[in-house]
VOGUGU-307188 format. One record per atom (N, C-alpha, C): residue number from 1; chain; atom name; x, y, z. Coordinates in nm, 2 decimals. Each point is the difference from the previous one (the first is absolute). Layout:
<recs>
<vexdo:NUM&koldo:A&kolro:CA&u:X&v:Y&w:Z>
...
</recs>
This chain:
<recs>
<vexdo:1&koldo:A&kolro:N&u:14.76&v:12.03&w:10.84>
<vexdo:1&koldo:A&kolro:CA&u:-0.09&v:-0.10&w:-0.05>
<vexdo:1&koldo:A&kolro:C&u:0.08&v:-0.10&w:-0.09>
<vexdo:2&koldo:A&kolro:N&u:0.01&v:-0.08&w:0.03>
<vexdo:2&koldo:A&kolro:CA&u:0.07&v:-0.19&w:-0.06>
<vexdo:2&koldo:A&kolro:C&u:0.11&v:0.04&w:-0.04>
<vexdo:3&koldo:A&kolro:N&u:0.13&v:0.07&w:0.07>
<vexdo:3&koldo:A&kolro:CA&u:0.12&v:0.05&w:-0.03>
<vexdo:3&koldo:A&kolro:C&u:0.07&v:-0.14&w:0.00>
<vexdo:4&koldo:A&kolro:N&u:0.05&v:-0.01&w:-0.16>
<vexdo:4&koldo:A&kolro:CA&u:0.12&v:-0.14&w:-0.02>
<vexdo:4&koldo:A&kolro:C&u:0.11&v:0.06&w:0.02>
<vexdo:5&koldo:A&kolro:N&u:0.03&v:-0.01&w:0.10>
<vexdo:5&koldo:A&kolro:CA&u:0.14&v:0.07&w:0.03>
<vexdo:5&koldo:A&kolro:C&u:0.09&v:0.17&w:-0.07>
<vexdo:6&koldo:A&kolro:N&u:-0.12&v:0.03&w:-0.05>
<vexdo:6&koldo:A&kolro:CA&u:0.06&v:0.14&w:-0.07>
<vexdo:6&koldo:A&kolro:C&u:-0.10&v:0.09&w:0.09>
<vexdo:7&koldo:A&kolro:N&u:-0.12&v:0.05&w:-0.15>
<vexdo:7&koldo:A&kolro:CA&u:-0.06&v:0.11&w:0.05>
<vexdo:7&koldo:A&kolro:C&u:-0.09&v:-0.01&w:0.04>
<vexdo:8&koldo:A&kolro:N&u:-0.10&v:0.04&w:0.11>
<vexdo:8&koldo:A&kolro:CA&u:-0.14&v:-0.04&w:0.02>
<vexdo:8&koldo:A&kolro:C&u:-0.08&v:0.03&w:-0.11>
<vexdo:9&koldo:A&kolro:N&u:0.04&v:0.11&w:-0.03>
<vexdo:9&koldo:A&kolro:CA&u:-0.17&v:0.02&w:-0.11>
<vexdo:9&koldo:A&kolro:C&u:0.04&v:-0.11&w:-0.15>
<vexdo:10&koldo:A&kolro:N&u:0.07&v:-0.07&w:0.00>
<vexdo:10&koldo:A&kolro:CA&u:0.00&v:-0.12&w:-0.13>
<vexdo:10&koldo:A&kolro:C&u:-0.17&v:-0.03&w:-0.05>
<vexdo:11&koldo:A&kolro:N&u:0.00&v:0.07&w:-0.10>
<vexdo:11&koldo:A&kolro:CA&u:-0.15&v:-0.10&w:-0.05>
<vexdo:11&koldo:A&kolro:C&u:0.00&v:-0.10&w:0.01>
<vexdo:12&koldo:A&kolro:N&u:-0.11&v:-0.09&w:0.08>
<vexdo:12&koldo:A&kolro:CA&u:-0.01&v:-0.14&w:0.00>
<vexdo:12&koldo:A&kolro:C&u:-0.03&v:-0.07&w:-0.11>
<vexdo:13&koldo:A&kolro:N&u:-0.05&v:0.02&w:-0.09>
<vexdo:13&koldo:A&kolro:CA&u:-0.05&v:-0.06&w:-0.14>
<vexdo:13&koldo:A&kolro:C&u:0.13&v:-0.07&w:-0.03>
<vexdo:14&koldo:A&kolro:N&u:0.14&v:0.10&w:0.00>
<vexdo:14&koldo:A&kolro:CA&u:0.10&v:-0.03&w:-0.08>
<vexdo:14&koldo:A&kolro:C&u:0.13&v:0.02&w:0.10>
<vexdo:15&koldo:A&kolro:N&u:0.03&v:-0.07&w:0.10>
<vexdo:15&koldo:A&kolro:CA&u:0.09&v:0.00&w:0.10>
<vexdo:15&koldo:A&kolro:C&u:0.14&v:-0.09&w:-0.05>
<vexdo:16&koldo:A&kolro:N&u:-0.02&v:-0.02&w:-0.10>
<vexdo:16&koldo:A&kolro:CA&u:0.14&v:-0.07&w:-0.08>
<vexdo:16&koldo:A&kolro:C&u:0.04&v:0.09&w:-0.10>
<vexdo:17&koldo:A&kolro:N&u:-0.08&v:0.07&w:-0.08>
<vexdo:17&koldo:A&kolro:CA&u:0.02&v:0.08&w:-0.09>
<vexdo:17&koldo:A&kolro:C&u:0.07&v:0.13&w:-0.04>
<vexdo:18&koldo:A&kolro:N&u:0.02&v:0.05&w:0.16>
<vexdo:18&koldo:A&kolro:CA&u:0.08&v:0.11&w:0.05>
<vexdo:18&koldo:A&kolro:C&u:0.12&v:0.02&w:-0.03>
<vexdo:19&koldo:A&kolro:N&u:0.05&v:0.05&w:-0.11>
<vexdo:19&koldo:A&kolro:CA&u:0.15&v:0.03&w:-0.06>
<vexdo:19&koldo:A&kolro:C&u:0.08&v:0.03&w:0.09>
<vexdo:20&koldo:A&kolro:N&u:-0.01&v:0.08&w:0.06>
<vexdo:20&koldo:A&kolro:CA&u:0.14&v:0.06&w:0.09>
<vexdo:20&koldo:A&kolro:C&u:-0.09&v:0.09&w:0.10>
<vexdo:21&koldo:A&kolro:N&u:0.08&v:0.05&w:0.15>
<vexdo:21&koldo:A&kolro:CA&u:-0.02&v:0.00&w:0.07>
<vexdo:21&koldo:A&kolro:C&u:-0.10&v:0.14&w:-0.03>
<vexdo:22&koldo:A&kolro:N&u:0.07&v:0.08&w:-0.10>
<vexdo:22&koldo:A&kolro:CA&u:0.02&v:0.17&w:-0.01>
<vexdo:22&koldo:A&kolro:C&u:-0.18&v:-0.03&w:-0.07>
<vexdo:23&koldo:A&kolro:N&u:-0.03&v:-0.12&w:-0.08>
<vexdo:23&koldo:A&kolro:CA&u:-0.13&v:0.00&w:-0.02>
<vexdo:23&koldo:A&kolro:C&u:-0.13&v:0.04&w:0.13>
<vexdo:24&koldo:A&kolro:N&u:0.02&v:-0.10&w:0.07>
<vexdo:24&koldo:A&kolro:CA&u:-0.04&v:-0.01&w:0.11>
<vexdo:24&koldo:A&kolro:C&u:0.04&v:0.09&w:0.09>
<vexdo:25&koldo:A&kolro:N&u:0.05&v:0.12&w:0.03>
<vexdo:25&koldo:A&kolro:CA&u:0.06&v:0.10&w:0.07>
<vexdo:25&koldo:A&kolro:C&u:-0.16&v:0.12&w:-0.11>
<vexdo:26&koldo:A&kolro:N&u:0.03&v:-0.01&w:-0.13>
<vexdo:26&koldo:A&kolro:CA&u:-0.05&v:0.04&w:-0.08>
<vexdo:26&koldo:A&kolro:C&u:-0.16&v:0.02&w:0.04>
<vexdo:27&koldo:A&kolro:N&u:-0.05&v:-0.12&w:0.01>
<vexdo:27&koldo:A&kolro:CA&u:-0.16&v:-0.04&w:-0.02>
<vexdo:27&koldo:A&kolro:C&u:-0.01&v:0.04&w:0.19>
<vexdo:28&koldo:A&kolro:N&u:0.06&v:-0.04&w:0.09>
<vexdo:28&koldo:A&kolro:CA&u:-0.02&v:0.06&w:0.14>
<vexdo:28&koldo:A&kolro:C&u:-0.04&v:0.15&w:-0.01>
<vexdo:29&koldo:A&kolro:N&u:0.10&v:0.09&w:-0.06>
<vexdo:29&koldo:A&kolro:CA&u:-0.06&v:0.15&w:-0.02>
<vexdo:29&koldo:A&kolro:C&u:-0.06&v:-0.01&w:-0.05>
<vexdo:30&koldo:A&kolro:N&u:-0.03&v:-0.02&w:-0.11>
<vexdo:30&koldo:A&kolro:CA&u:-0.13&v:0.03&w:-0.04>
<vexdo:30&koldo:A&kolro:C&u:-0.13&v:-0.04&w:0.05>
<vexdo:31&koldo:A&kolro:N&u:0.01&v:-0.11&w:0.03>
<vexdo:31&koldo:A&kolro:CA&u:-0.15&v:-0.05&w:0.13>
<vexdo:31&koldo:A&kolro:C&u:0.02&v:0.09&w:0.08>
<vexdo:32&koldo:A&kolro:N&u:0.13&v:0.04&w:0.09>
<vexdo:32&koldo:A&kolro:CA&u:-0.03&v:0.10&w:0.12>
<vexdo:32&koldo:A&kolro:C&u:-0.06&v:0.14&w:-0.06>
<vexdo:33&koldo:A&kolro:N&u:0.06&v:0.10&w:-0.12>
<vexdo:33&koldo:A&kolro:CA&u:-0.08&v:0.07&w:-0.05>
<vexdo:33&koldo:A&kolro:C&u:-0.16&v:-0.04&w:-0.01>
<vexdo:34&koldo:A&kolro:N&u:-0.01&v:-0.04&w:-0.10>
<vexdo:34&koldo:A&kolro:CA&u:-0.17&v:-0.05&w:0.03>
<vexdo:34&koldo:A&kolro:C&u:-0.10&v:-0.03&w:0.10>
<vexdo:35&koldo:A&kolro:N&u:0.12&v:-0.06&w:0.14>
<vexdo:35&koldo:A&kolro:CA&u:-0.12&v:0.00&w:0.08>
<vexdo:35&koldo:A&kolro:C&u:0.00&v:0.16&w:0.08>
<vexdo:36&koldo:A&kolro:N&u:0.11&v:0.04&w:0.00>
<vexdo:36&koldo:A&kolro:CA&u:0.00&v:0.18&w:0.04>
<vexdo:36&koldo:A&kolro:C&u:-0.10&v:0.08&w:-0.10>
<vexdo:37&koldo:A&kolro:N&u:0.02&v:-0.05&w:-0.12>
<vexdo:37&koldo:A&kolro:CA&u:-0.11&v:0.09&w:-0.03>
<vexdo:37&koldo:A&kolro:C&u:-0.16&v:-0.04&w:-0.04>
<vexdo:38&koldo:A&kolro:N&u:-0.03&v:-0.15&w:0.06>
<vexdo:38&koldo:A&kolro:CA&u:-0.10&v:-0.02&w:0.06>
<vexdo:38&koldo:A&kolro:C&u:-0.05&v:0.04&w:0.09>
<vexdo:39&koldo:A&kolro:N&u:0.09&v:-0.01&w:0.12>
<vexdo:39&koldo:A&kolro:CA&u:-0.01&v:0.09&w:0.13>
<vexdo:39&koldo:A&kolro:C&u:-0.02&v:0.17&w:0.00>
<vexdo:40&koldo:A&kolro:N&u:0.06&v:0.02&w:-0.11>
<vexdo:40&koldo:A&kolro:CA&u:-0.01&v:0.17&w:-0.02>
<vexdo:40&koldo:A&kolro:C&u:-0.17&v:0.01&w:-0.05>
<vexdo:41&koldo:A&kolro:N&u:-0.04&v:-0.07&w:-0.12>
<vexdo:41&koldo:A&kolro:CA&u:-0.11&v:0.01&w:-0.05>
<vexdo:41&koldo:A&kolro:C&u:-0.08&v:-0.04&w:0.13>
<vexdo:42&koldo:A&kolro:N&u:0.03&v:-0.04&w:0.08>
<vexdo:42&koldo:A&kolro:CA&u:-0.16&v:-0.04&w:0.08>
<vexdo:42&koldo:A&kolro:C&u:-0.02&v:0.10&w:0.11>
<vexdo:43&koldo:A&kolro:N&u:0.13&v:0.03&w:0.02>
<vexdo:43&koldo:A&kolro:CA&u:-0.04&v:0.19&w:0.12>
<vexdo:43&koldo:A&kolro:C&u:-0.03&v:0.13&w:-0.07>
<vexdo:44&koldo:A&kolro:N&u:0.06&v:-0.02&w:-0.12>
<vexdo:44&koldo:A&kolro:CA&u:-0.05&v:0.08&w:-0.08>
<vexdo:44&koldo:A&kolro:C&u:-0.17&v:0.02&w:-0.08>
<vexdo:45&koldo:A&kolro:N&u:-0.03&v:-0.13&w:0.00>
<vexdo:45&koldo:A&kolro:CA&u:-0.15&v:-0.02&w:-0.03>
<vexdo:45&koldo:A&kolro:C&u:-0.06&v:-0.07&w:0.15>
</recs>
């Protein structure tokens, strides 16, 4: 989603804002966690 040439998951609000790459490497896991354990919560409930 609107990958500037780094990571996809870059928040769009702030697509300039992004310090360094390891940010962005950063915020990717953790969205991918979140949505796994979105996905966990919804087979599980």
């Amino acid at each position: 989603m609107y990958g500037y040439g780094g990571c996809c998951c870059r928040p769009v609000v702030a697509p300039v804002v992004t310090p360094a790459p390891a940010y962005n490497a950063a915020g990717a896991a953790i969205i991918a966690i979140a949505i796994l354990i979105l996905i966990a919560l919804g087979v599980i409930f």
